[in-house]
Residue frames relative to the residue before (quaternion, step in Angstrom):
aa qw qx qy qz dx dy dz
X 1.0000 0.0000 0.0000 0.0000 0.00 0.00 0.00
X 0.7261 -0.4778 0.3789 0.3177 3.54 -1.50 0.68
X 0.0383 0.5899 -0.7555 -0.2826 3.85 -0.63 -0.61
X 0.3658 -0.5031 0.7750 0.1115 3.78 -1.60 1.00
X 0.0100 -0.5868 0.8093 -0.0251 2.81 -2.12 1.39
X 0.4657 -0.6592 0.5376 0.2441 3.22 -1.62 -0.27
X 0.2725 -0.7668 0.5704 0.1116 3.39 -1.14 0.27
X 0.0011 -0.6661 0.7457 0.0125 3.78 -0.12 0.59
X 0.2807 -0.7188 0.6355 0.0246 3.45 -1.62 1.57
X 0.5558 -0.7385 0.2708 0.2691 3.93 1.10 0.49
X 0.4026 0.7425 -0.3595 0.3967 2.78 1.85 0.71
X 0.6203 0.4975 -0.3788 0.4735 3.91 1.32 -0.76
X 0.6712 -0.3507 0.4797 0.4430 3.59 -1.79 0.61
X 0.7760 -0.4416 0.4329 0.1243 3.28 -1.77 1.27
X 0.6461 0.6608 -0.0289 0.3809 3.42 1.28 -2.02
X 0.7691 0.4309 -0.1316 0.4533 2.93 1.31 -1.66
X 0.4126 0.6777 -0.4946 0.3548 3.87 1.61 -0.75
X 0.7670 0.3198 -0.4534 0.3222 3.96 -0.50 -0.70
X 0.7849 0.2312 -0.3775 0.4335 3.78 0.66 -0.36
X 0.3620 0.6142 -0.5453 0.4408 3.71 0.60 0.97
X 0.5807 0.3851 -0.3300 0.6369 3.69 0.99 -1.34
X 0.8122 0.3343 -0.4030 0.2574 3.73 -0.63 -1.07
X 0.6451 0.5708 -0.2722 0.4288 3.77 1.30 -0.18
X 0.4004 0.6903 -0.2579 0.5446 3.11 2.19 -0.40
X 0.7267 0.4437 -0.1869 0.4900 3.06 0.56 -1.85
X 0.6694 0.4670 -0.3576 0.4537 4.17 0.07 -1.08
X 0.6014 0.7042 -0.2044 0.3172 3.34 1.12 -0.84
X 0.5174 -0.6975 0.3746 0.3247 3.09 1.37 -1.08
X 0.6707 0.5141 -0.3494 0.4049 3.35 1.48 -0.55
X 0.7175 -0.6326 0.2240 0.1865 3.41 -1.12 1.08
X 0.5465 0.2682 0.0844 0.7889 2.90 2.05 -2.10
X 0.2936 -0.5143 0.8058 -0.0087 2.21 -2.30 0.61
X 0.2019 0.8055 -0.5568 -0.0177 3.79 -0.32 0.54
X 0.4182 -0.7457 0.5186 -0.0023 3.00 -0.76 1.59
X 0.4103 -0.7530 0.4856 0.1695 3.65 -0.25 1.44
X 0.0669 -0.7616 0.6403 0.0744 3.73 -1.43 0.38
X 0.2759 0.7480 -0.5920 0.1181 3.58 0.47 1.21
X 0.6833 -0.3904 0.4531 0.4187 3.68 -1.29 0.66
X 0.8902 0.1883 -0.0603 0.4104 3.39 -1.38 0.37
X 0.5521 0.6449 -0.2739 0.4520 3.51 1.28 0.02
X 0.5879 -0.5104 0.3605 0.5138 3.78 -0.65 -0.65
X 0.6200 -0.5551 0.4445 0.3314 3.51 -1.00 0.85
X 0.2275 -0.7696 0.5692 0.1790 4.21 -0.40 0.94
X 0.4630 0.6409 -0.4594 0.4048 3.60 0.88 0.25
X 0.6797 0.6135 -0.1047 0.3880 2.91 0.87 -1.63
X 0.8401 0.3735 -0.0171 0.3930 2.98 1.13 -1.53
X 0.5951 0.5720 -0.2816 0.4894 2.90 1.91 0.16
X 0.4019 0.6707 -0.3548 0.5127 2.98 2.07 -0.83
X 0.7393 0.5498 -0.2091 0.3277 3.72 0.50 -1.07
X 0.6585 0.5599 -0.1022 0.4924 3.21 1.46 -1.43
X 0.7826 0.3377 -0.2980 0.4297 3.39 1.19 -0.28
X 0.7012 0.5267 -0.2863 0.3859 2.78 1.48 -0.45
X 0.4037 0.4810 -0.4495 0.6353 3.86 1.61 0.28
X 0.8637 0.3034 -0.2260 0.3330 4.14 0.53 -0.11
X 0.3021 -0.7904 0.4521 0.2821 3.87 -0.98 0.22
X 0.8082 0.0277 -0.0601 0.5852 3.72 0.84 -0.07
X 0.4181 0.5012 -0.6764 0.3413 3.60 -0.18 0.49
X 0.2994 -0.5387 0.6786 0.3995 4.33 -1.02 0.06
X 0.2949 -0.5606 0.7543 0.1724 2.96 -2.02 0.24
X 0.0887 -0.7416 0.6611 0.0709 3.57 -1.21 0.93
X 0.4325 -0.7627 0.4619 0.1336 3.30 -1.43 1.50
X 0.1288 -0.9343 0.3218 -0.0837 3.41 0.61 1.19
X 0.6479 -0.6007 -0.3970 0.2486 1.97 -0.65 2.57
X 0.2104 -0.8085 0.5119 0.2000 3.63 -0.58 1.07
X 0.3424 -0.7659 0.4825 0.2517 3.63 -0.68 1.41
X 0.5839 -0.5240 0.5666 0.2519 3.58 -1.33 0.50
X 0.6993 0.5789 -0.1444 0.3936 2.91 0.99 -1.35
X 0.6993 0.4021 -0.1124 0.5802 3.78 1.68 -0.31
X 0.7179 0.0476 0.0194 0.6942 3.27 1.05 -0.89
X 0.7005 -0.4836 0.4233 0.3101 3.78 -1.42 0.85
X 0.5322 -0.6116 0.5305 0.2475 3.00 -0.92 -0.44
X 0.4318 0.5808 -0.3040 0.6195 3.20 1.64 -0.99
X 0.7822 0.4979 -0.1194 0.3550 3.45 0.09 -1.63
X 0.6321 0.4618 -0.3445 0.5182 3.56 1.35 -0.50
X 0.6004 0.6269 -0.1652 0.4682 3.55 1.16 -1.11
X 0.6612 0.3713 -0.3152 0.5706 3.68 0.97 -0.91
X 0.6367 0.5546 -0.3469 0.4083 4.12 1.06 -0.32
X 0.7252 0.3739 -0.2873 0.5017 3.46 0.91 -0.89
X 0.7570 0.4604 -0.3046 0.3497 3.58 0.98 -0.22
X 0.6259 0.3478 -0.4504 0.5333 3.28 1.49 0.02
X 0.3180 0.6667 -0.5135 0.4366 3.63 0.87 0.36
X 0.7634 0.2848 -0.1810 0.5508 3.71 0.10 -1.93
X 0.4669 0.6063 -0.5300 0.3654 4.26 0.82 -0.22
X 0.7304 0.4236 -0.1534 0.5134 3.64 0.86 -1.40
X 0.8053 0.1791 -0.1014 0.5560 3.86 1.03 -0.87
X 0.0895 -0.8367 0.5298 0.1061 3.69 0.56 0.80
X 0.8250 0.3812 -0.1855 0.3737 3.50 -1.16 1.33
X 0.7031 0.5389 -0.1149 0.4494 2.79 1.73 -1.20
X 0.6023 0.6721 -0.1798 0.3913 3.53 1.50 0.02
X 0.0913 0.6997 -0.7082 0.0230 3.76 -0.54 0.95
X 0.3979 -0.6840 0.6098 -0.0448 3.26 -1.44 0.77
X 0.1004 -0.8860 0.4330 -0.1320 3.57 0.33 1.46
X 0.1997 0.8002 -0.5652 -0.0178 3.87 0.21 0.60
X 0.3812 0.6635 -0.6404 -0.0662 3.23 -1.27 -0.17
X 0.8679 -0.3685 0.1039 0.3164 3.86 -1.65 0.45
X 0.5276 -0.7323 0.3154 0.2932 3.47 1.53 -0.93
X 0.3088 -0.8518 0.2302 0.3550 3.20 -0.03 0.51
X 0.6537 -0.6517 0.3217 0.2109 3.22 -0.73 1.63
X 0.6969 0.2346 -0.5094 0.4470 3.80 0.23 -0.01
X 0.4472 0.6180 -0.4922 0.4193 4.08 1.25 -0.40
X 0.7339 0.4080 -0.3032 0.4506 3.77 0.18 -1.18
X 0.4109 0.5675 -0.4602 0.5453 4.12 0.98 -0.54
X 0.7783 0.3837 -0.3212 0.3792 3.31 -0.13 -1.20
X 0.7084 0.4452 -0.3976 0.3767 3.49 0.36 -0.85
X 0.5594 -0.5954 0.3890 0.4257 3.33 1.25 -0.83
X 0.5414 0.6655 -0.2358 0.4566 3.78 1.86 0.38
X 0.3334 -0.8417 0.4180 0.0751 2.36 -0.70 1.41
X 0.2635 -0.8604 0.4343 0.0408 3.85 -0.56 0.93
X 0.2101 0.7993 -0.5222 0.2105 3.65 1.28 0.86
X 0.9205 0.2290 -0.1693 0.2675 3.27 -1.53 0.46
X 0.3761 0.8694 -0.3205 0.0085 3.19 1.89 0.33
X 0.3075 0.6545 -0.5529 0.4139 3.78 0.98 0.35
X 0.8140 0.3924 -0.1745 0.3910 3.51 0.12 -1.24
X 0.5791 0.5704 -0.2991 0.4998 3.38 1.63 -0.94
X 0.6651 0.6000 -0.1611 0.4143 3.65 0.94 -0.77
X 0.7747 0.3532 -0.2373 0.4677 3.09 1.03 -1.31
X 0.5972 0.5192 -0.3615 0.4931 3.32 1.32 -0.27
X 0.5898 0.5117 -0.4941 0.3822 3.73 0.75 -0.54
X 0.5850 0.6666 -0.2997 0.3515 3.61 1.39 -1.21
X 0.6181 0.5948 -0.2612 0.4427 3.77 1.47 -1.05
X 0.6348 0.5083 -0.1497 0.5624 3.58 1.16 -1.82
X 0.7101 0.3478 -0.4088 0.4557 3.75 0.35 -0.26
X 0.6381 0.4807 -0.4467 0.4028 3.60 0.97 -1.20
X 0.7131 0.4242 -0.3134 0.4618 3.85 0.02 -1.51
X 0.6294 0.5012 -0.4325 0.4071 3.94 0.67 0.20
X 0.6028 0.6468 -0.1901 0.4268 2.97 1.32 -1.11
X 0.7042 0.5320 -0.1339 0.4507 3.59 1.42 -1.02
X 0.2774 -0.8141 0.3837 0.3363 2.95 1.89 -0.59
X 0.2139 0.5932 -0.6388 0.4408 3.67 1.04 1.17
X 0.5080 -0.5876 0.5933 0.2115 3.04 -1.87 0.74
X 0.5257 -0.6794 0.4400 0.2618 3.79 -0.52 1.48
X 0.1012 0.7173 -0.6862 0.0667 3.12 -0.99 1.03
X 0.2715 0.8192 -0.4283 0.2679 3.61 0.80 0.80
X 0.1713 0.8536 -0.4882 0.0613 3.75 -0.59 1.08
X 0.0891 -0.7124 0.6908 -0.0856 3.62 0.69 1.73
X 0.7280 -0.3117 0.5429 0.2794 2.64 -2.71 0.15
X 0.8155 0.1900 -0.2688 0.4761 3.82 0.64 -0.65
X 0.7824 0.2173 -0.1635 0.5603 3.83 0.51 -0.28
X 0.0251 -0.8009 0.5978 -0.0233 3.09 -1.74 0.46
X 0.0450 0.7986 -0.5645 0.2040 3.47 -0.21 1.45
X 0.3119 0.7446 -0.5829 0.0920 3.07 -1.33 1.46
X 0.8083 0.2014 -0.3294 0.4445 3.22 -1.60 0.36
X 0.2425 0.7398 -0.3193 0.5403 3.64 0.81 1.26
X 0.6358 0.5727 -0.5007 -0.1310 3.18 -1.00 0.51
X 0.8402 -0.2842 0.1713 0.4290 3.40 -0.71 0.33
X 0.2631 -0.7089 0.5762 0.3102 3.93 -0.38 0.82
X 0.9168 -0.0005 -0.0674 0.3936 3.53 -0.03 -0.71
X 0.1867 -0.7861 0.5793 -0.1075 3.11 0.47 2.44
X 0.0784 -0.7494 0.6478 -0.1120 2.93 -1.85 1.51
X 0.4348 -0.8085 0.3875 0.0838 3.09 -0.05 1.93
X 0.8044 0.2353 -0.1176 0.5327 3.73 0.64 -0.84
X 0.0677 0.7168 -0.5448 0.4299 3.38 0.92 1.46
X 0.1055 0.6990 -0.7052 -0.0537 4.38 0.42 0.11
X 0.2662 -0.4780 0.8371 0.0031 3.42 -1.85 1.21
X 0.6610 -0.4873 0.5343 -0.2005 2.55 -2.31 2.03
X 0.0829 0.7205 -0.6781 -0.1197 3.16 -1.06 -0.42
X 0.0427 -0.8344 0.5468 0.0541 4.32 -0.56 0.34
X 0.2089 0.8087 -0.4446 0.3236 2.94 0.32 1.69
X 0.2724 -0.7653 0.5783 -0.0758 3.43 -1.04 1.08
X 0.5451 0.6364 -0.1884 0.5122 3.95 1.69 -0.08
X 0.6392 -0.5449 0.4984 0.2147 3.49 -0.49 0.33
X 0.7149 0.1311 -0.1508 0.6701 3.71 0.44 -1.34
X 0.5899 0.5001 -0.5241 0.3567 3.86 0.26 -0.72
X 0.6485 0.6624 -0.2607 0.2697 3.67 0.86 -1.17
X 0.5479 0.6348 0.0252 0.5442 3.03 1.72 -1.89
X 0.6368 0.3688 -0.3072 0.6035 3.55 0.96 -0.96
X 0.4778 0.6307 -0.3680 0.4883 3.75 0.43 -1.22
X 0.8112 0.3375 -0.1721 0.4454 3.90 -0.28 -1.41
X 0.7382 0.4176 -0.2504 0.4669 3.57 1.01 -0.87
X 0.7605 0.5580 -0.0184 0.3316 3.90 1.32 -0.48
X 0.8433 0.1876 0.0793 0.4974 2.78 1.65 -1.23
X 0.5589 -0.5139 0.3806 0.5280 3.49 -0.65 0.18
X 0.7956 -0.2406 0.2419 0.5006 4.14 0.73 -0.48
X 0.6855 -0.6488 0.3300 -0.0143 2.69 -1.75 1.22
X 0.0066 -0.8240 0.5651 0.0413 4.08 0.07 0.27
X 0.1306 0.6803 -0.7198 -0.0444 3.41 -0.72 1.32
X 0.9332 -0.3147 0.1637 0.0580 2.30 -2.33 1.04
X 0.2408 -0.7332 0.4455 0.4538 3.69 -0.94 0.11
X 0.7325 0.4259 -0.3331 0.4136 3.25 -1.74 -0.26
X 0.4823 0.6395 -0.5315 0.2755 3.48 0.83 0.81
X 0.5258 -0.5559 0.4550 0.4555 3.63 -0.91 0.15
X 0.5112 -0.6104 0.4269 0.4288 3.20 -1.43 -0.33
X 0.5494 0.5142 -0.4229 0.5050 3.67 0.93 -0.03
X 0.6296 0.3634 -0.5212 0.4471 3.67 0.77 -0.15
X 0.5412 0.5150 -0.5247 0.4081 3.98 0.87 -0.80
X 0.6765 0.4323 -0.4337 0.4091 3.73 -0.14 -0.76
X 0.7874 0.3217 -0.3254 0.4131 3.92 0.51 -0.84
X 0.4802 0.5184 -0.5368 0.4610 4.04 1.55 0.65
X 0.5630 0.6943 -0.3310 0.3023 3.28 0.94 -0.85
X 0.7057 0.4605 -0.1405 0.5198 3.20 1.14 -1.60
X 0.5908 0.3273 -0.4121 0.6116 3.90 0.60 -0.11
X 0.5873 0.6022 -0.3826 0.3821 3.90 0.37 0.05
X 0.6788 0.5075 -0.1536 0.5080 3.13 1.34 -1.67
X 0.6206 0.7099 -0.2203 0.2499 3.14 1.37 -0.91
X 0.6134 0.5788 -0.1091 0.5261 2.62 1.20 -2.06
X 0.7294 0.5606 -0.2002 0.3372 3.35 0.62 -1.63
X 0.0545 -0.9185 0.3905 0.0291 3.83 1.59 -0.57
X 0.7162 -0.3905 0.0623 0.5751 3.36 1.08 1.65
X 0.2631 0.6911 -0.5058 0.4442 3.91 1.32 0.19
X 0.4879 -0.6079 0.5932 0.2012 3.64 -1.48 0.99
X 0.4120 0.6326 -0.6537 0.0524 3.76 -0.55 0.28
X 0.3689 -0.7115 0.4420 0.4030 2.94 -1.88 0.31
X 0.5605 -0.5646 0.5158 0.3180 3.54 -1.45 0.20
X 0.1237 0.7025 -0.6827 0.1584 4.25 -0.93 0.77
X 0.0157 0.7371 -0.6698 0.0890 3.00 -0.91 1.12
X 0.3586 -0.6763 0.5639 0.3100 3.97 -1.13 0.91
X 0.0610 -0.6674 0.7419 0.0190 3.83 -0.99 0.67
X 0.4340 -0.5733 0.6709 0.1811 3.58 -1.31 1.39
X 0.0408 0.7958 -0.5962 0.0980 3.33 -1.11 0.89
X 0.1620 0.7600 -0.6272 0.0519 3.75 -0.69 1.16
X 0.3153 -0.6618 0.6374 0.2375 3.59 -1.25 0.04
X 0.1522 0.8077 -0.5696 0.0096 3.42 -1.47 0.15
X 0.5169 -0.5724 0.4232 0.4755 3.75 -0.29 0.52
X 0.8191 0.1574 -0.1809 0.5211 3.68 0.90 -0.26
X 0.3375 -0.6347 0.3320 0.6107 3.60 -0.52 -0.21
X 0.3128 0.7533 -0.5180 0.2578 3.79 0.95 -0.61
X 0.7714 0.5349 -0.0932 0.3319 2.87 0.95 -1.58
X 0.5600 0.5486 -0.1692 0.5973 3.32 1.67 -0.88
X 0.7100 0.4480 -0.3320 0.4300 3.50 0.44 -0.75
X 0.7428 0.4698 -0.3700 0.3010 3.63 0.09 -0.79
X 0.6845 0.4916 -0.4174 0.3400 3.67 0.98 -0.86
X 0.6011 0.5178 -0.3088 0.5245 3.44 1.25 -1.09
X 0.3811 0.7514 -0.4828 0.2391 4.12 0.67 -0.17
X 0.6160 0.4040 -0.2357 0.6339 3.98 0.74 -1.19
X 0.8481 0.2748 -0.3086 0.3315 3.93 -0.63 -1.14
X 0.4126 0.5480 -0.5001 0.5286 3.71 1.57 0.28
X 0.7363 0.4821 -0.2059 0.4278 3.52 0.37 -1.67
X 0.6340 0.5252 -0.3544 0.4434 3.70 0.74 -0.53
X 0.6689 0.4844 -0.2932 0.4817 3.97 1.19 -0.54
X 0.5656 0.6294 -0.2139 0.4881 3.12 1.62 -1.37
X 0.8455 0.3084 -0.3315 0.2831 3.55 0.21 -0.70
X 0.5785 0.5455 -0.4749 0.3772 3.43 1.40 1.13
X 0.9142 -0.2491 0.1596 0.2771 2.77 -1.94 1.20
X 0.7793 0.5390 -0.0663 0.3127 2.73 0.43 -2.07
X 0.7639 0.4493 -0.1642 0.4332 3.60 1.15 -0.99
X 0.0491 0.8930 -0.3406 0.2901 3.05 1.57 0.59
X 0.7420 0.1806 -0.2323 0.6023 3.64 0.82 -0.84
X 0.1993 0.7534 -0.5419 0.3147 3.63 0.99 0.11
X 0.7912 0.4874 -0.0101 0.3691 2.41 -0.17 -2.30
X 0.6982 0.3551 -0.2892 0.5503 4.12 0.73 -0.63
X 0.7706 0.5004 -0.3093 0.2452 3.29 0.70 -0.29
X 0.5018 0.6566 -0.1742 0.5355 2.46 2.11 -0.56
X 0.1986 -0.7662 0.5283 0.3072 3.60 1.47 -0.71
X 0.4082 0.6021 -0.5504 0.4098 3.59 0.69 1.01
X 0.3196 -0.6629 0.6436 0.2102 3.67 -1.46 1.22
X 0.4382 0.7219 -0.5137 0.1516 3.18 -1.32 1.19
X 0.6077 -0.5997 0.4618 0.2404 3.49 -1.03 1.84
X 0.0285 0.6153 -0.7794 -0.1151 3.96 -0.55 0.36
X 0.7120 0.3674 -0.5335 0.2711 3.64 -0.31 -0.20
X 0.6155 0.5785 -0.3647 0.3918 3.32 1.16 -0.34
X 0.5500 0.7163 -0.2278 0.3641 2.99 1.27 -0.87
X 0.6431 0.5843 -0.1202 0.4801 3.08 1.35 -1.73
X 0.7699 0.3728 -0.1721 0.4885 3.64 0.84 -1.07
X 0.6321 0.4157 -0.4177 0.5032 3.43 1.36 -0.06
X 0.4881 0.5609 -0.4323 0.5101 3.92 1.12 0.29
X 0.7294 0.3917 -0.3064 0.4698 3.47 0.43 -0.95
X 0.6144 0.5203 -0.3857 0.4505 3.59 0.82 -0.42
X 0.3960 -0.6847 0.4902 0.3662 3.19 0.91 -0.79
X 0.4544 0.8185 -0.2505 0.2466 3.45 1.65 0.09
X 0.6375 -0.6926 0.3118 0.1290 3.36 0.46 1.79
X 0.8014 0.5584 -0.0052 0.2145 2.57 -0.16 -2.16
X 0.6210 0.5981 -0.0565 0.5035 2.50 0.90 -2.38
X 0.7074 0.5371 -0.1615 0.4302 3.55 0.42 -1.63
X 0.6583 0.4716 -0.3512 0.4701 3.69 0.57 -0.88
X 0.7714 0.4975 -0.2198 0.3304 3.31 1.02 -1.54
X 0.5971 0.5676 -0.3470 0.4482 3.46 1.31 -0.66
X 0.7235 0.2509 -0.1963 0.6124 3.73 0.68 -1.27
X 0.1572 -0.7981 0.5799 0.0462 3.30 -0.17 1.87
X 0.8491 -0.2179 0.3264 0.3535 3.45 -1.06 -0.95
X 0.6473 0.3766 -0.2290 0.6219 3.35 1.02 -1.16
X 0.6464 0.4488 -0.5080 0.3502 3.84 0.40 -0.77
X 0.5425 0.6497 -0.3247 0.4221 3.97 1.37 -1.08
X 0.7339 0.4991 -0.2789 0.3668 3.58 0.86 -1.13
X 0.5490 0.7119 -0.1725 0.4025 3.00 1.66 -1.25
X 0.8219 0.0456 0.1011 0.5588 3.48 0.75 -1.34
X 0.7765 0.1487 -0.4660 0.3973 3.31 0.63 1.36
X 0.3484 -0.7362 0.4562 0.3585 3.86 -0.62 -0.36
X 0.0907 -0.8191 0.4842 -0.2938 2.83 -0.19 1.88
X 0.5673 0.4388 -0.4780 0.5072 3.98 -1.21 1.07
X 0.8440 -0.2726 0.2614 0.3808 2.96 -2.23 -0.38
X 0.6607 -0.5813 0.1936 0.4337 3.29 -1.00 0.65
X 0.4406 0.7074 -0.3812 0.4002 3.86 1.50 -0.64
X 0.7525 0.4151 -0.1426 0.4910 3.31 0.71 -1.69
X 0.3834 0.5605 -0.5176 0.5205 3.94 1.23 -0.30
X 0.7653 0.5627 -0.1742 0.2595 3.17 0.08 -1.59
X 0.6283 0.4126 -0.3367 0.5671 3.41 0.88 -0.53
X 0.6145 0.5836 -0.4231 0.3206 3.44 0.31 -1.02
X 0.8714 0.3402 -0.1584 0.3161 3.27 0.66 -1.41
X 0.3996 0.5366 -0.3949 0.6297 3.25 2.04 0.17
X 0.5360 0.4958 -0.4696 0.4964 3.85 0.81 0.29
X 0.6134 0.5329 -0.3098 0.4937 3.69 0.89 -1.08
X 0.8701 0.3516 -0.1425 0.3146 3.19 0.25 -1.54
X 0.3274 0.7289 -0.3300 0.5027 3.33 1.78 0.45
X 0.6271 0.4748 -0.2552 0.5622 3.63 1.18 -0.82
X 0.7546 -0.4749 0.3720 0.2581 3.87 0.63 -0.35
X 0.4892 0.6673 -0.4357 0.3543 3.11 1.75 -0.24
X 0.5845 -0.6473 0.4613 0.1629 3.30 -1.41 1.24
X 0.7132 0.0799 0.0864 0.6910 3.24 1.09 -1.79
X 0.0258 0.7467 -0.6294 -0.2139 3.65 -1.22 0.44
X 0.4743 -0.7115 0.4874 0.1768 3.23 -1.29 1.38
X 0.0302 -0.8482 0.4916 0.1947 3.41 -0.46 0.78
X 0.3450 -0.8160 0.4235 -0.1891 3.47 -0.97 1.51
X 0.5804 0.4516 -0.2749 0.6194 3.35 -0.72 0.83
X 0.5932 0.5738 -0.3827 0.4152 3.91 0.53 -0.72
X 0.4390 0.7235 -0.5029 -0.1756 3.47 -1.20 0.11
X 0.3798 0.6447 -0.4546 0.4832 3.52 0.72 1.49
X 0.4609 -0.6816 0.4504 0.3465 3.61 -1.06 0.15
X 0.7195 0.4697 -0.3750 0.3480 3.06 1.09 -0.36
X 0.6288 0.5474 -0.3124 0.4554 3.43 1.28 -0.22
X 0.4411 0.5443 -0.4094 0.5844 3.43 1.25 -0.32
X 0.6258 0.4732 -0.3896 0.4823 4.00 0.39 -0.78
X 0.8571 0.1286 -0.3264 0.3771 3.41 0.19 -0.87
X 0.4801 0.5544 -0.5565 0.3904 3.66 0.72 0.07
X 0.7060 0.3785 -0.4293 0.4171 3.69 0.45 -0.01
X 0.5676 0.6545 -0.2516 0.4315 3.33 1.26 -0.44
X 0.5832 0.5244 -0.2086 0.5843 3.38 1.23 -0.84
X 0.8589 0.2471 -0.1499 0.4228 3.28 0.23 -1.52
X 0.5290 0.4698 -0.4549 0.5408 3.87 1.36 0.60
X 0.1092 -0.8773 0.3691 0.2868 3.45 1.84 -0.03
């Protein structure tokens, strides 16, 4: 059977993080994964919080981008975290999402190589070995880490073929994306399994998740933070695999406009049904016994940002 985590996307009040984690935890879910989007709330911060309102659930640092913060600089966060909460740490990188880093003004080239090296510079820090590391994109030496933590396991969040493949061949395991279908989870898996070439990893996948006395009801709130993953580039085969009809370029220009409307109308219903698991708690249930049918280890539930929904999505989906 699955174990069910959570995802918090750094969108709820600061205030509200310690009873989200502690409602997480009673709940049953294993993880916590603590979003890192640009322009959002700071997941350090907010993990700092999340463990400390809790006593055993892990917190995962979701996905920290090289490409924003060092590597050095990611590594000194997750380890004075697990210093203060031993055990309780997972370490999530991956490149970021590309129209967020545009915005900041960052640039995100080479990110296979950028990745697999961030993955090296965190392990041999983590061990507390003095850094002798000289890649094409980073370089750290004679260094090492004051308060190295060996059993820190590093992620990978990847939605790509090679990124996936790297992920299986590198790391302790693999985070795909939300808002994915379930025919695309089964075909991340496989480039995972690949890469990975009889290698243990585990398998976590985010799955939007709302309840609602109807699904009508379920579908609209989760409508925008589906449509907001959806309208990148990148999720392209998502979207075909899923056998869902949908305009990402529209999609894209009705975000930047700020255009609602537009937005509500493009990520109709079927695209909602398609890529999340949504309705009464019965019909929750199936959905994610649809996910977890592919092999997922952990499913991230996503899309939540209240305590009381976080209660019943775990409730439902522990059924």
């Amino acid at each position: 059977m699955a174990e069910f985590g959570v995802a918090l996307d750094g969108r709820a009040p600061i205030a509200a993080i310690a009873e989200q984690a502690h409602v997480a935890e009673q709940g049953g879910a294993s993880t916590l994964w603590i979003a890192c989007h640009l322009f959002l709330r700071d997941p350090v911060t907010t993990a700092a919080l999340a463990l400390a309102a809790t006593t055993r659930i892990k917190i995962a640092l979701m996905a920290m981008s090289p490409y924003s913060m060092h590597p050095v600089y990611i590594a000194m966060a997750a380890a004075s975290l697990a210093e203060a909460y031993p055990g309780r740490v997972i370490l999530c990188l991956g490149s970021g999402a590309p129209a967020d880093l545009k915005a900041a003004g960052i640039a995100s080239p080479r990110p296979l190589l950028t990745i697999s090296e961030s993955v090296k510079v965190c392990r041999s820090l983590f061990a507390g070995k003095v850094a002798d590391f000289d890649g094409k994109v980073f370089k750290v030496a004679g260094r090492r880490l004051a308060n190295a933590s060996g059993d820190i396991p590093i992620v990978v969040a990847a939605s790509r073929p090679n990124m996936l493949q790297l992920a299986g061949r590198e790391t302790d395991g693999v985070l795909v994306s939300a808002a994915t279908s379930p025919p695309f989870v089964k075909a991340c898996l496989d480039h995972a399994a690949a890469g990975a070439a009889g290698r243990p990893f585990r398998k976590c996948g985010i799955v939007y998740t709302r309840l609602g006395a109807t699904e009508k009801e379920s579908i609209d709130p989760i409508r925008r933070p589906i449509g907001f993953v959806l309208r990148g580039a990148h999720h392209a085969d998502n979207i075909r695999l899923g056998g869902a009809s949908l305009d990402q370029a529209a999609l894209a220009a009705a975000y930047a406009a700020e255009n609602w409307n537009e937005v509500d109308r493009l990520v109709d219903d079927d695209v909602v049904r398609r890529h999340a698991a949504c309705g009464t708690p019965a019909q929750v249930r199936a959905k994610l016994a649809e996910y977890r049918g592919f092999g997922l280890d952990e499913i991230v539930i996503g899309g939540i940002d209240d305590a009381s929904a976080i209660a019943a999505a775990l409730a439902a989906a522990h059924g």
